[in-house]
N, CA, C and O atoms as a Maestro MAE file, in Angstrom:
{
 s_m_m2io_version
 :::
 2.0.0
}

f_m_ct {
 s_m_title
 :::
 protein
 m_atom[196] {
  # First column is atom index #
  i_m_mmod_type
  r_m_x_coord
  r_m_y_coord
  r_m_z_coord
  i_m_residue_number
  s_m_chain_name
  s_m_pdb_residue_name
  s_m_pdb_atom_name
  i_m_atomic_number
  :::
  1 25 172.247 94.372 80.819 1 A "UNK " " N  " 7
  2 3 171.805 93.031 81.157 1 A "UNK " " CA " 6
  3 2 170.787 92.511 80.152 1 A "UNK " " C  " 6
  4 15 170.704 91.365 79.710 1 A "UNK " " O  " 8
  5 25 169.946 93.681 79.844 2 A "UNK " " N  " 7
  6 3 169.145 92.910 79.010 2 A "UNK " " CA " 6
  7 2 170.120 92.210 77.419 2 A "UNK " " C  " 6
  8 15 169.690 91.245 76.788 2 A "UNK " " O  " 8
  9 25 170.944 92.680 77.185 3 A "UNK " " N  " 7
  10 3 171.800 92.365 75.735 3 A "UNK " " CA " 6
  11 2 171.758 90.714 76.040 3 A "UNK " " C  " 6
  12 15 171.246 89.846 75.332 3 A "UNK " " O  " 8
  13 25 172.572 90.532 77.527 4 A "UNK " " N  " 7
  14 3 172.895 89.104 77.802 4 A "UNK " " CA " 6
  15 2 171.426 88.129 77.808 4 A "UNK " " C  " 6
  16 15 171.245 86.992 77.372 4 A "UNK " " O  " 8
  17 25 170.498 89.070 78.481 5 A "UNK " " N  " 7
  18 3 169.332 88.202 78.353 5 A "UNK " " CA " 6
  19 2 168.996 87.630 76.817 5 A "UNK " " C  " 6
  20 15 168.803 86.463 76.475 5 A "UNK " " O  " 8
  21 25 168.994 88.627 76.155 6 A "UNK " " N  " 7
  22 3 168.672 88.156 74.510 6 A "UNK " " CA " 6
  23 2 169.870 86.932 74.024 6 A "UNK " " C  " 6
  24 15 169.701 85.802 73.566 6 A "UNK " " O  " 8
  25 25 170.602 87.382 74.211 7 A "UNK " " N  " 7
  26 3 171.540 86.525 73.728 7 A "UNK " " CA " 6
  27 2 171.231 84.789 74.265 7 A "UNK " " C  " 6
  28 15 171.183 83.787 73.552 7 A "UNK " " O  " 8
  29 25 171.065 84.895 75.689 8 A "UNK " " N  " 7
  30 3 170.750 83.593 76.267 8 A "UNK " " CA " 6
  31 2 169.240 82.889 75.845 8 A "UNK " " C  " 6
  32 15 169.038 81.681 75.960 8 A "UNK " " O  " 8
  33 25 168.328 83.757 75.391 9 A "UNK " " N  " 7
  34 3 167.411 83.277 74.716 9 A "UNK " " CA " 6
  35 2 167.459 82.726 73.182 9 A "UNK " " C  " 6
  36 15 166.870 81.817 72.595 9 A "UNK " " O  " 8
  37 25 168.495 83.759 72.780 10 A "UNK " " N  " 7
  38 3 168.563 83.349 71.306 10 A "UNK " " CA " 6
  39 2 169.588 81.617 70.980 10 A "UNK " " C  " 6
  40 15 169.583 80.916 69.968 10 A "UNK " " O  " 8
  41 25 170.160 81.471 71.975 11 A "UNK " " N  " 7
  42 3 171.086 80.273 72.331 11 A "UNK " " CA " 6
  43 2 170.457 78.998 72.658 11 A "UNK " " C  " 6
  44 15 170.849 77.884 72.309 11 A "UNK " " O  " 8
  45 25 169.068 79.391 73.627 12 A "UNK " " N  " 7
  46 3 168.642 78.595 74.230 12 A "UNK " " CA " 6
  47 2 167.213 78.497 73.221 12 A "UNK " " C  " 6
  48 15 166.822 77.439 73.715 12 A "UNK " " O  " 8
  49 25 166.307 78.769 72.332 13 A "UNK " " N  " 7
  50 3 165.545 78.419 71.294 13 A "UNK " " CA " 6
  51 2 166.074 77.903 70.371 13 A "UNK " " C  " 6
  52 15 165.430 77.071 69.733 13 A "UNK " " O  " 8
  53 25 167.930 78.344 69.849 14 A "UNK " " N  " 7
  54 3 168.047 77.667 68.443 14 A "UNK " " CA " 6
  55 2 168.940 76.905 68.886 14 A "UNK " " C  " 6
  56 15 169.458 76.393 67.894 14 A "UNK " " O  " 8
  57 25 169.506 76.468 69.956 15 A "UNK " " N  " 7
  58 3 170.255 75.795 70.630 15 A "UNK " " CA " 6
  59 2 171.493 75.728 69.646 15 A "UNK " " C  " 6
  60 15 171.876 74.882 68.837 15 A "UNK " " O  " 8
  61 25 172.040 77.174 70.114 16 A "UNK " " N  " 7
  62 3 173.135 77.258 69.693 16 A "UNK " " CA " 6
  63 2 173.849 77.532 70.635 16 A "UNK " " C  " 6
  64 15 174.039 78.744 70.739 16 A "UNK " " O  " 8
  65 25 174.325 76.930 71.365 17 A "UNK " " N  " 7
  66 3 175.024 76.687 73.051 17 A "UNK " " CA " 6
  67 2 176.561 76.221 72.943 17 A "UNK " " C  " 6
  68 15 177.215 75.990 73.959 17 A "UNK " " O  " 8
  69 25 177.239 76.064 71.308 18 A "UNK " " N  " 7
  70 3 178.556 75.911 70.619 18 A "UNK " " CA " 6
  71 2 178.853 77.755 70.948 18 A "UNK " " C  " 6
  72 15 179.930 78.342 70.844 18 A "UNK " " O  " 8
  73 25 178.133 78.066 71.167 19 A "UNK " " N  " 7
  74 3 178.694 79.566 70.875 19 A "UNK " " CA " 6
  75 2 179.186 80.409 72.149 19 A "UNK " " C  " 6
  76 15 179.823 81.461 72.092 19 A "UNK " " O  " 8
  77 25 178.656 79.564 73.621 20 A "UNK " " N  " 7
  78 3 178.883 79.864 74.883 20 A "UNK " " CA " 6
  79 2 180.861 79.891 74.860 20 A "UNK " " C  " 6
  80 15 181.511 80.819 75.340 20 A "UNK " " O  " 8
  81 25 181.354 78.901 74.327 21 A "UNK " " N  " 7
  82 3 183.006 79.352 74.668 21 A "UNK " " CA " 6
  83 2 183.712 79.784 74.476 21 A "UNK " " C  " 6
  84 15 184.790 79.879 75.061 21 A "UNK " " O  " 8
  85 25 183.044 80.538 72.847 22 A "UNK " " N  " 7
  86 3 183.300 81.811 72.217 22 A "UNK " " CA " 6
  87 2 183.190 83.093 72.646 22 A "UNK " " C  " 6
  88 15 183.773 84.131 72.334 22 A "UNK " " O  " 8
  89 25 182.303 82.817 73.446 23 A "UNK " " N  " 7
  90 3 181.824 84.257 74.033 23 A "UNK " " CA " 6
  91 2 182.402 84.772 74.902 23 A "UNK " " C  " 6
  92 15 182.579 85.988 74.969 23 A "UNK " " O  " 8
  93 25 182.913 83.717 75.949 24 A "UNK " " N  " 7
  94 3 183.506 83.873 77.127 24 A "UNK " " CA " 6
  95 2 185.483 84.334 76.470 24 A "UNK " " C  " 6
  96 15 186.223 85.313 76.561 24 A "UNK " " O  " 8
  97 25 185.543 83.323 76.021 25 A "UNK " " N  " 7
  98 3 186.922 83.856 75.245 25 A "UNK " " CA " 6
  99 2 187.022 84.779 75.058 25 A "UNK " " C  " 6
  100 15 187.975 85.287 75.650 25 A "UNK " " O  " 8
  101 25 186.307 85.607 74.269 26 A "UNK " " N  " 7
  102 3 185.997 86.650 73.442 26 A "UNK " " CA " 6
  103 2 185.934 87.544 74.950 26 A "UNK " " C  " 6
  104 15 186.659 88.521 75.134 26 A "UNK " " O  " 8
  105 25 185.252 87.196 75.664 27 A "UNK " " N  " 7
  106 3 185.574 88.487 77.016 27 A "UNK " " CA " 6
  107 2 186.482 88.697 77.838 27 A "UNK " " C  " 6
  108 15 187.016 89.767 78.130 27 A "UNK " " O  " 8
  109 25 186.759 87.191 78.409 28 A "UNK " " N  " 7
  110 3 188.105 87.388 78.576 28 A "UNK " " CA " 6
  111 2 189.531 87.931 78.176 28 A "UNK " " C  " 6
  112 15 190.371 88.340 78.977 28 A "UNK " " O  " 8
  113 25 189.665 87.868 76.828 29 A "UNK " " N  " 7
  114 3 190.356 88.620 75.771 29 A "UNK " " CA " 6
  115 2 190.059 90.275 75.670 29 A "UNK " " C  " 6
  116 15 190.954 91.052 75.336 29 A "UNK " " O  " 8
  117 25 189.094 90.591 75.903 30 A "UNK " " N  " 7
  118 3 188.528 92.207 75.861 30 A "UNK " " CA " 6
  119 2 189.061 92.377 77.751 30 A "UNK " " C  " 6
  120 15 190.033 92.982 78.203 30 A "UNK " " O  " 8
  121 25 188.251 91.783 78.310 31 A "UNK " " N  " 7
  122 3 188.963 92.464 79.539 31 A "UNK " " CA " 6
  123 2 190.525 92.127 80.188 31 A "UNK " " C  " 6
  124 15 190.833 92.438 81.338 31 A "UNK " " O  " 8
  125 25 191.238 91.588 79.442 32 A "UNK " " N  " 7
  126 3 192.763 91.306 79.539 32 A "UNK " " CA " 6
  127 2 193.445 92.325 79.017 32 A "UNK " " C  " 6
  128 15 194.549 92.679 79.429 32 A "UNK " " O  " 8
  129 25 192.782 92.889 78.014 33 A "UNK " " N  " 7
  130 3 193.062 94.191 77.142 33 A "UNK " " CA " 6
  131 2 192.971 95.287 77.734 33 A "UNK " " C  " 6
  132 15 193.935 96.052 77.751 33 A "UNK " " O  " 8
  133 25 191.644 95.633 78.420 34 A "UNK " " N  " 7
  134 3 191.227 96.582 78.535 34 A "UNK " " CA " 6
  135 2 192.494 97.216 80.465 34 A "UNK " " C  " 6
  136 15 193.347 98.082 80.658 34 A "UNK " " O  " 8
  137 25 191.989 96.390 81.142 35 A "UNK " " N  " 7
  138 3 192.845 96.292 82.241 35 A "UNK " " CA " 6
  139 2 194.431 96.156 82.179 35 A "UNK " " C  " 6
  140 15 195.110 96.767 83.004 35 A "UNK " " O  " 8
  141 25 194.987 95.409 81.266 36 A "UNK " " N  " 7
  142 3 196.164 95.581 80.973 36 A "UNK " " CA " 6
  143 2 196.811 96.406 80.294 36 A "UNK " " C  " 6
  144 15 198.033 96.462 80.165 36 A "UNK " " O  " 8
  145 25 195.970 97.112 79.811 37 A "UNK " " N  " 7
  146 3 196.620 98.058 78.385 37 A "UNK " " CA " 6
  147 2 197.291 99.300 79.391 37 A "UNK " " C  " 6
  148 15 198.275 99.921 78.988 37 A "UNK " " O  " 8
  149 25 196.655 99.608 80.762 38 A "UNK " " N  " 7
  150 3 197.737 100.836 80.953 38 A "UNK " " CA " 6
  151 2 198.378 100.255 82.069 38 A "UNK " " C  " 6
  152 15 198.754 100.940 83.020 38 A "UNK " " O  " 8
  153 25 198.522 99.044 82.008 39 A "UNK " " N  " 7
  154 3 199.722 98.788 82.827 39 A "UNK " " CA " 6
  155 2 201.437 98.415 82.310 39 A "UNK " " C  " 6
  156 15 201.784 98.730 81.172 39 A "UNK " " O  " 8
  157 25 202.550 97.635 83.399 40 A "UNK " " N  " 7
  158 3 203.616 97.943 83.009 40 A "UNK " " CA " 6
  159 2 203.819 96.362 82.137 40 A "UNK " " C  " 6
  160 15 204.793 96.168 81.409 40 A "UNK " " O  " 8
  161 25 202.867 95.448 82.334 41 A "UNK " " N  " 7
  162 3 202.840 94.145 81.079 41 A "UNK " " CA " 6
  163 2 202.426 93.829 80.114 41 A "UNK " " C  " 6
  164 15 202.328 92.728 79.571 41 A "UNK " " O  " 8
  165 25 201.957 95.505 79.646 42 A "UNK " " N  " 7
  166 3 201.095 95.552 78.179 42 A "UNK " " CA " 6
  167 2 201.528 95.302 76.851 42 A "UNK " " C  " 6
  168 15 200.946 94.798 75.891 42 A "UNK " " O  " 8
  169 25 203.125 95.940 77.055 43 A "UNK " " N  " 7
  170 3 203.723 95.426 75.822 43 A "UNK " " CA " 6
  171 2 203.952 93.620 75.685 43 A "UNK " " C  " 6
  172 15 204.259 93.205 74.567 43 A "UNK " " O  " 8
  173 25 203.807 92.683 76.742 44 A "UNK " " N  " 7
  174 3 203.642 91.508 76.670 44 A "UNK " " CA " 6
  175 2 202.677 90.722 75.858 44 A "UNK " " C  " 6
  176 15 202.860 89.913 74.948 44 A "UNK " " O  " 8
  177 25 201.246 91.326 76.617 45 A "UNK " " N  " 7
  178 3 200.071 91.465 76.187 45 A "UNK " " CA " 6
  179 2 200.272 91.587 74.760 45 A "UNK " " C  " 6
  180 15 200.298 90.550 74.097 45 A "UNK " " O  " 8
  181 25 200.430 92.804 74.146 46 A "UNK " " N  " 7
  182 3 200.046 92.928 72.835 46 A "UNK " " CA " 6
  183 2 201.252 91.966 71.732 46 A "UNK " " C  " 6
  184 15 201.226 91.753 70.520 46 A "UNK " " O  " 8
  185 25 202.047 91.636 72.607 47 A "UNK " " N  " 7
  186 3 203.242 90.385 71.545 47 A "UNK " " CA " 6
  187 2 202.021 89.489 71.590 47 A "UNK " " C  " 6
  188 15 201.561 89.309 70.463 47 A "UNK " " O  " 8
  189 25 201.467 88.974 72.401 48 A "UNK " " N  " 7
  190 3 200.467 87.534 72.341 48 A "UNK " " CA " 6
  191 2 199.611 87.412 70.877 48 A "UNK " " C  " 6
  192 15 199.482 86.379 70.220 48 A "UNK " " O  " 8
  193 25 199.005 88.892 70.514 49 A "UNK " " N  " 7
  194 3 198.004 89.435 69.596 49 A "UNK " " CA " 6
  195 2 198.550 89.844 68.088 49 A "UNK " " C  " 6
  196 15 197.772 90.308 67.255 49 A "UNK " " O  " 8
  :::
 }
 m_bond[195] {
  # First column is bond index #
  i_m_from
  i_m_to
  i_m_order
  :::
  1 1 2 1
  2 2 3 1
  3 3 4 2
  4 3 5 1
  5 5 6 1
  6 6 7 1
  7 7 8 2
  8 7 9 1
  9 9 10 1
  10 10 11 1
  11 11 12 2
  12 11 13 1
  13 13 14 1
  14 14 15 1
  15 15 16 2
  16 15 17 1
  17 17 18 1
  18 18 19 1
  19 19 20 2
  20 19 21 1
  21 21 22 1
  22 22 23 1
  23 23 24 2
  24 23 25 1
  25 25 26 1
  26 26 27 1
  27 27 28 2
  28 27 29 1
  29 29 30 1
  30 30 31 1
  31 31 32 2
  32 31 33 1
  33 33 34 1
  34 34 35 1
  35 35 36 2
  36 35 37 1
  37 37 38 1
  38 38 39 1
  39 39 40 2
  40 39 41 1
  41 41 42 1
  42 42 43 1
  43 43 44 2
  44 43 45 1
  45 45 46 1
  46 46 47 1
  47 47 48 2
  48 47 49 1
  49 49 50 1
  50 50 51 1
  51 51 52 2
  52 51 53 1
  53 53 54 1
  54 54 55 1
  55 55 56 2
  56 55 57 1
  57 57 58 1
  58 58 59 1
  59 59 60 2
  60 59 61 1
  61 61 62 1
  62 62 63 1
  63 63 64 2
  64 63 65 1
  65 65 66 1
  66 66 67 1
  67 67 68 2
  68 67 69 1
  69 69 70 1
  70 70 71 1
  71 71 72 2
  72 71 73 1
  73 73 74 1
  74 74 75 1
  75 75 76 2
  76 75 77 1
  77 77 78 1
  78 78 79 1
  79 79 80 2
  80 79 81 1
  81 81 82 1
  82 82 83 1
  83 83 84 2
  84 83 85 1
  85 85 86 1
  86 86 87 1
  87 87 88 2
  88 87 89 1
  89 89 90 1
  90 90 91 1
  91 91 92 2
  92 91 93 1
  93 93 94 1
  94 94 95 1
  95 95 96 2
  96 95 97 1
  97 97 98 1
  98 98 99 1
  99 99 100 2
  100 99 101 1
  101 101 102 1
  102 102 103 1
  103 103 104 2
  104 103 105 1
  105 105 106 1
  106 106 107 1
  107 107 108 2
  108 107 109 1
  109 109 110 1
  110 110 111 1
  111 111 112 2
  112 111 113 1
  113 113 114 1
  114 114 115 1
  115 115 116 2
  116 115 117 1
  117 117 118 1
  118 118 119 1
  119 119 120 2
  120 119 121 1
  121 121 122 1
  122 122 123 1
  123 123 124 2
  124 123 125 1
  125 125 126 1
  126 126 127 1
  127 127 128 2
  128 127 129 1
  129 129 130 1
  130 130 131 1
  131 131 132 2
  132 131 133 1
  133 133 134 1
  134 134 135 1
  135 135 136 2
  136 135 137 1
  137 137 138 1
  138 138 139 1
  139 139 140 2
  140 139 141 1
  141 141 142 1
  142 142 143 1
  143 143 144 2
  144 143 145 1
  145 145 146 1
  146 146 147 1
  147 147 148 2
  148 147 149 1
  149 149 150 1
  150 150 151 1
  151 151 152 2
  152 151 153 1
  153 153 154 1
  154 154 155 1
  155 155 156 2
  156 155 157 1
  157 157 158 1
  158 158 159 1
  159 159 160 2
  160 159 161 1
  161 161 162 1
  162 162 163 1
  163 163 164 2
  164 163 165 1
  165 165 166 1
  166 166 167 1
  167 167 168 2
  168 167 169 1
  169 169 170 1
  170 170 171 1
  171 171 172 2
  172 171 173 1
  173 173 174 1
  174 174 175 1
  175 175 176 2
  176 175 177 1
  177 177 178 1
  178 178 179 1
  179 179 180 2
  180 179 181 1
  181 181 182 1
  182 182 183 1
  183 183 184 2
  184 183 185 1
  185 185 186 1
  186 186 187 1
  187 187 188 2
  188 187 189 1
  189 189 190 1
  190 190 191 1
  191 191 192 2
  192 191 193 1
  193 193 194 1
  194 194 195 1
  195 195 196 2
  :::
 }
}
């Protein structure tokens, strides 16, 4: 938690708040991966990538 805390500080002093829909993308994408990878729609998954 603390990682996210820094991060939200470092966003919110240089107001770099362009970078919030990146981030989320960026996790969503990791946990689509991570959860899908040993299932039976993974080879789907990885055509997308």
């Amino acid at each position: 938690m603390d990682t996210l805390k820094d991060l939200w500080k470092f966003m919110k002093s240089r107001k770099k708040f362009w970078l919030i829909p990146i981030i989320v993308i960026l996790l969503l994408i990791g946990t689509l991966l991570v959860f899908g990878g040993g299932s039976a729609i993974a080879p789907f998954i990885y055509t997308m990538f």
